[in-house]
C-alpha positions in Angstrom: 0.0 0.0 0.0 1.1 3.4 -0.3 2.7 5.3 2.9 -0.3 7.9 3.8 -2.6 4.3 4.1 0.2 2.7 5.9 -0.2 5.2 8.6 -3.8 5.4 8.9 -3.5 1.6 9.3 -1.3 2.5 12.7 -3.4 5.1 13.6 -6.3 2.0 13.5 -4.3 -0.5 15.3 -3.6 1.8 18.0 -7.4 2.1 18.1 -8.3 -1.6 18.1 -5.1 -1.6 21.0 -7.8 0.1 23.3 -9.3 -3.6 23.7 -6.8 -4.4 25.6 -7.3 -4.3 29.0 -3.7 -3.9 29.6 -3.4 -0.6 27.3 -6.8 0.9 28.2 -5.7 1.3 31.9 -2.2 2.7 31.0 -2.3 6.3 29.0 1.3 6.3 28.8 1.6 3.0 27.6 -1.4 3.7 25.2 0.9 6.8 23.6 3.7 4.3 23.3 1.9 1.7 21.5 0.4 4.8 19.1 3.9 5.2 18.3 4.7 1.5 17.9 1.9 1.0 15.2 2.6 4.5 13.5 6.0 3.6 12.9 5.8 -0.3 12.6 2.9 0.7 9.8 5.5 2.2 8.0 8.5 0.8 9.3 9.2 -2.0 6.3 9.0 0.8 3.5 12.2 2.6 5.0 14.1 0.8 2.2 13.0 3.7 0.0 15.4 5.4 1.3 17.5 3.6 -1.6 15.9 5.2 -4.2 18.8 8.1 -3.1 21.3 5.9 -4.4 20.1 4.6 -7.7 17.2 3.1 -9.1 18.5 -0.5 -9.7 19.3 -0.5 -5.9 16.1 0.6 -4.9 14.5 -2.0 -7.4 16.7 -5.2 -6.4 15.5 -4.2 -2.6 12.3 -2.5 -2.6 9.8 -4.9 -0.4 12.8 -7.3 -0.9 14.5 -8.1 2.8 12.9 -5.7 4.7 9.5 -7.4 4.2 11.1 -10.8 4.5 10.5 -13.4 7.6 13.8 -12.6 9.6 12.8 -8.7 8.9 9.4 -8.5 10.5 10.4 -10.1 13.4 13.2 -7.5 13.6 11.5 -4.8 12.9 8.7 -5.1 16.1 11.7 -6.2 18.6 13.6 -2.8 17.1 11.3 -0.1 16.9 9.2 -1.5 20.8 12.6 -1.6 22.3 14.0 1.9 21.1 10.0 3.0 22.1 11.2 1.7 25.7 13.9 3.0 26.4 12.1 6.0 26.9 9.4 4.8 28.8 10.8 1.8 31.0 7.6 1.5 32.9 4.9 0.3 30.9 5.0 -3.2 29.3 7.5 -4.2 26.9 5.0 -7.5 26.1 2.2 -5.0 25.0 4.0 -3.1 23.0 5.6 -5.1 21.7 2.7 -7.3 20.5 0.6 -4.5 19.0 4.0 -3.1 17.4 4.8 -6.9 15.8 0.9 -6.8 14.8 1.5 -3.4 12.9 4.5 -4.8 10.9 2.8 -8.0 10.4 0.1 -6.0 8.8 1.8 -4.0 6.5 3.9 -7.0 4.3 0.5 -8.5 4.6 -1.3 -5.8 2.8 1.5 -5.6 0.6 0.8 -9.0 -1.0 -2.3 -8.0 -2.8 -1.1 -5.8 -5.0 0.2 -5.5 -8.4 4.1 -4.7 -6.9 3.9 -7.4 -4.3 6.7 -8.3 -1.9 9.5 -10.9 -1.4 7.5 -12.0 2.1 8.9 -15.5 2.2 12.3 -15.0 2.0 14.7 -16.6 3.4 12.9 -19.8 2.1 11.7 -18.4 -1.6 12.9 -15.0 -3.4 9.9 -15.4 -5.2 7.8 -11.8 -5.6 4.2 -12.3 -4.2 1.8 -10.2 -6.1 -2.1 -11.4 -6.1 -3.0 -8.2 -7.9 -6.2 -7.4 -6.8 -6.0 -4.6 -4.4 -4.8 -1.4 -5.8 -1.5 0.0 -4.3 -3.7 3.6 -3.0 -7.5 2.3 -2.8 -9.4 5.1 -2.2 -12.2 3.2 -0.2 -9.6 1.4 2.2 -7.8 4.5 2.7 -11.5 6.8 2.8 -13.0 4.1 5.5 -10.0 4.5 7.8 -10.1 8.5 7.7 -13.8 7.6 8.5 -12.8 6.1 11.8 -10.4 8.3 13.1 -12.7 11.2 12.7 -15.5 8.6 14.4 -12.7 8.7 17.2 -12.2 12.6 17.5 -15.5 12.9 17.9 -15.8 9.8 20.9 -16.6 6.8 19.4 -15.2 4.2 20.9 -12.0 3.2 18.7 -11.3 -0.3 19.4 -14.9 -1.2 18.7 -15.4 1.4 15.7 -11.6 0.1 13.8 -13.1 -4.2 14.3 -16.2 -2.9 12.4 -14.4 -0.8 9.6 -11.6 -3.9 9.4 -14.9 -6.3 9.2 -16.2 -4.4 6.4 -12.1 -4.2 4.6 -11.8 -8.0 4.7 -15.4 -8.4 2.9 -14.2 -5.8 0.7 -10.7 -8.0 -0.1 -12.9 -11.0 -0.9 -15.3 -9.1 -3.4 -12.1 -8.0 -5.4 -10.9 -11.3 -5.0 -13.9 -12.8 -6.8 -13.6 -10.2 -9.1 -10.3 -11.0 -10.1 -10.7 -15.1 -10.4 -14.1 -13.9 -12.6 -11.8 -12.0 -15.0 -9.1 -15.1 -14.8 -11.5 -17.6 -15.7 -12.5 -15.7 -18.3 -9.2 -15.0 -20.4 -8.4 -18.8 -19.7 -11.7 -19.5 -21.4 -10.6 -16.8 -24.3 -7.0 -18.7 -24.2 -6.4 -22.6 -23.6 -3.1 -21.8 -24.1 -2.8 -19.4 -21.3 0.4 -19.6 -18.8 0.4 -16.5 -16.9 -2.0 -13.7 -16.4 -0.8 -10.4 -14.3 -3.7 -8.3 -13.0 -3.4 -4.7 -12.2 -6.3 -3.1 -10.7 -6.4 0.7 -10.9 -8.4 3.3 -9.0 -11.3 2.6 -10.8 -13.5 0.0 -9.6 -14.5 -1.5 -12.4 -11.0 -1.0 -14.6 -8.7 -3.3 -14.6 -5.6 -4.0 -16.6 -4.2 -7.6 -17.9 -0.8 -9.2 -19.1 -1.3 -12.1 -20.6 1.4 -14.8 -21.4 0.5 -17.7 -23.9 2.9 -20.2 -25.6 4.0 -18.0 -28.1 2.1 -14.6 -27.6 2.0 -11.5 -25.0 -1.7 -10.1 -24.8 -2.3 -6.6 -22.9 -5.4 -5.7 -22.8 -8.0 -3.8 -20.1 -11.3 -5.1 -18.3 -13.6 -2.8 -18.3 -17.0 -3.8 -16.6 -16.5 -7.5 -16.8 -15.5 -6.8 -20.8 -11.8 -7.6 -22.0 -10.6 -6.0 -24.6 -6.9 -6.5 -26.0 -4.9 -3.4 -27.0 -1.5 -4.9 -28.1 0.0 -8.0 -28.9 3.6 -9.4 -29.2 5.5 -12.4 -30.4 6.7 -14.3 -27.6 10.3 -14.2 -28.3 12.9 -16.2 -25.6 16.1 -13.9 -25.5 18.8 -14.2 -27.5 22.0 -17.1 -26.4 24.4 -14.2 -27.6 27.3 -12.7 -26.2 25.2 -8.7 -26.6 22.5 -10.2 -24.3 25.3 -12.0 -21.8 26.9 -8.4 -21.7 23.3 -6.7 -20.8 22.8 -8.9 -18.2 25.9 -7.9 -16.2 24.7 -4.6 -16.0 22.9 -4.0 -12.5 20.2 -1.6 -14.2 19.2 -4.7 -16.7 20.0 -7.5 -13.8 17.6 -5.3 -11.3 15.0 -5.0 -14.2 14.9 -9.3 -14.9 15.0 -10.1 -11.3 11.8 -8.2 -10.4 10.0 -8.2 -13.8 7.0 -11.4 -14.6 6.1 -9.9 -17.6 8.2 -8.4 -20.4 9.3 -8.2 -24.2 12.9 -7.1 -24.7 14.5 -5.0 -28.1 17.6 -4.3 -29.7 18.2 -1.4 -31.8 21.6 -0.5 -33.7 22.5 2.5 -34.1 25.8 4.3 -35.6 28.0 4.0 -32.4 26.4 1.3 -30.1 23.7 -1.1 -29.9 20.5 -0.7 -27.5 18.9 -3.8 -25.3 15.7 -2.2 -24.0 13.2 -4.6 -21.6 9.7 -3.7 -21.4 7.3 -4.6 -18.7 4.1 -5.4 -20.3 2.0 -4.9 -17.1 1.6 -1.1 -16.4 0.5 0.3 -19.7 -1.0 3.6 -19.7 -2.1 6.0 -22.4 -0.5 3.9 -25.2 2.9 3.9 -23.2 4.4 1.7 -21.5 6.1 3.6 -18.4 8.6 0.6 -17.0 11.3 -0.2 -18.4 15.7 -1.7 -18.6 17.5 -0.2 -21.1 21.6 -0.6 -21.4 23.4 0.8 -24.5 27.0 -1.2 -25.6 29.3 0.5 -27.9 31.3 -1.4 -30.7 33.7 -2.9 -28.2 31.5 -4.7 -26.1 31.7 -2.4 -23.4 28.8 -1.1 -21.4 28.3 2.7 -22.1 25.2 3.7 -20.5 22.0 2.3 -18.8 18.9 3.0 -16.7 16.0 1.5 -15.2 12.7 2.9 -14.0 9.5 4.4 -14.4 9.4 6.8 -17.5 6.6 8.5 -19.2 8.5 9.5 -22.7 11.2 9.1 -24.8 12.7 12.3 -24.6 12.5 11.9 -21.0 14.4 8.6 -21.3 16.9 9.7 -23.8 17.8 12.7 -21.1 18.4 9.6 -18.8 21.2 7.8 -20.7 24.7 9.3 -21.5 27.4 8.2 -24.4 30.3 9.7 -23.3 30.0 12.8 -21.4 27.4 14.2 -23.7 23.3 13.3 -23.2 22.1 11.4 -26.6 
């Protein structure tokens, strides 16, 4: 989910934490445990902090470790410890419980949508992505705002967040069924089928689909129950050539492959290099498709530019990648 839902979910917890006896007859350890799920919310998205370094970093590791097994647990014995220290006097068991549960709750969230996380590493690096949930939902994020301001105005929180999160989980199963609907219908469409990517957006009833067959990439949109396809591509395997061993040594291109379900790759020569770009067929929008790997290798073999990330045009992209010391 995105960060401002994140929080709100803390704020929630902290709510729901009211139940407990132990927390509704401490203030102070209330306040602590506000904290807790604030920042244990939010806690396994510090890793965007990468995204100052480069992109490919930020990539290889974004909802990577710091959503894995060994992380979560780490995270709610961190963040209720530090909390602690500066209040020695309320319990550390409380805390830390509702901090853990805040954590717990965020990778979890993080699994239904398109991006998805590495959750079960160390024992799979696979990404987890059930694609049904959009990664800002405007009626998740609108029905926790709806609590808090229940709670300003003296609702009783603990009560007020179970019925809200009662209404969220019924919410998660109807686009659940919405999705296996629109799956059963494009394996209906194509026998052949052997992967389909959902992406829902902010509209309810929109959704986009990347669909891998035997020997063809379909992207299409369901609008309404209706699937129309808006591009097709030959399903090529990459090349078993020393230009495509080179790209992959690249950590822009490596980032790109390790991360990416879904994708159709070029390669364009020009006058002094040749181009590998990568193209993820799952996020098109507007007739463009916004993510993608590109590396550029000049006559010698050597690696002269490259870039990965999200970008809305070419002359944007071009500004990205360098020959020399001069932009292309």
């Amino acid at each position: 989910m995105d960060t401002g839902t994140h929080v709100v979910m803390g704020v929630a917890l902290a709510g729901v934490a009211t139940l407990d006896p132990v927390v509704q007859s401490d203030p102070t350890l209330f306040n602590a445990v506000l904290v807790g799920t604030i920042v244990g919310s939010h806690a396994p998205d510090f890793d965007t902090v990468l995204k100052f370094r480069n992109n490919a970093t930020y990539l290889r590791h974004h909802r990577g470790i710091t959503h894995s097994i060994p992380a979560i647990i780490l995270w709610g014995i961190i963040i209720s410890s530090i909390i602690h220290l500066f209040v020695p006097s309320v319990s550390y068991l409380h805390l830390w419980m509702w901090t853990f549960l805040a954590v717990i709750i965020h990778v979890f969230v993080d699994l239904f949508n398109a991006y998805g996380t590495q959750a079960f590493r160390p024992f799979t690096n696979k990404w987890i992505a059930q694609g049904f949930i959009n990664t800002f939902d405007p009626y998740i994020f609108t029905l926790h705002l709806a609590g808090i301001g229940a709670w300003l105005l003296g609702a009783n929180p603990g009560y007020t967040f179970i019925v809200i999160y009662a209404v969220i989980i019924l919410y998660y199963i109807k686009r659940y069924i919405d999705k296996r609907e629109i799956v059963k219908k494009i394996e209906e469409y194509f026998p052949d089928v052997e992967q389909i990517a959902t992406s829902p957006t902010l509209k309810q009833n929109y959704w986009r689909v990347a669909i891998t067959t035997e020997s063809q990439f379909y992207v299409g949109v369901v609008e309404n129950g209706h699937i129309t396809i808006v591009d097709e591509f030959n399903k090529i395997p990459l090349p078993n050539n020393e230009l495509i061993d080179i790209a992959k040594t690249d950590s822009n291109i490596a980032a790109f492959l390790s991360f990416s379900p879904v994708y159709r790759w070029e390669i364009n020569e020009f006058a002094d290099y040749t181009e590998v770009r990568f193209i993820d067929l799952r996020y098109r929008s507007k007739e463009h498709y916004p993510f993608v790997a590109v590396v550029q290798i000049n006559e010698d073999h050597e690696i002269i530019s490259s870039y990965t990330g999200w970008i809305f045009s070419e002359h944007k992209l071009q500004s990205k990648l360098y020959v020399g010391d001069n932009p292309i």
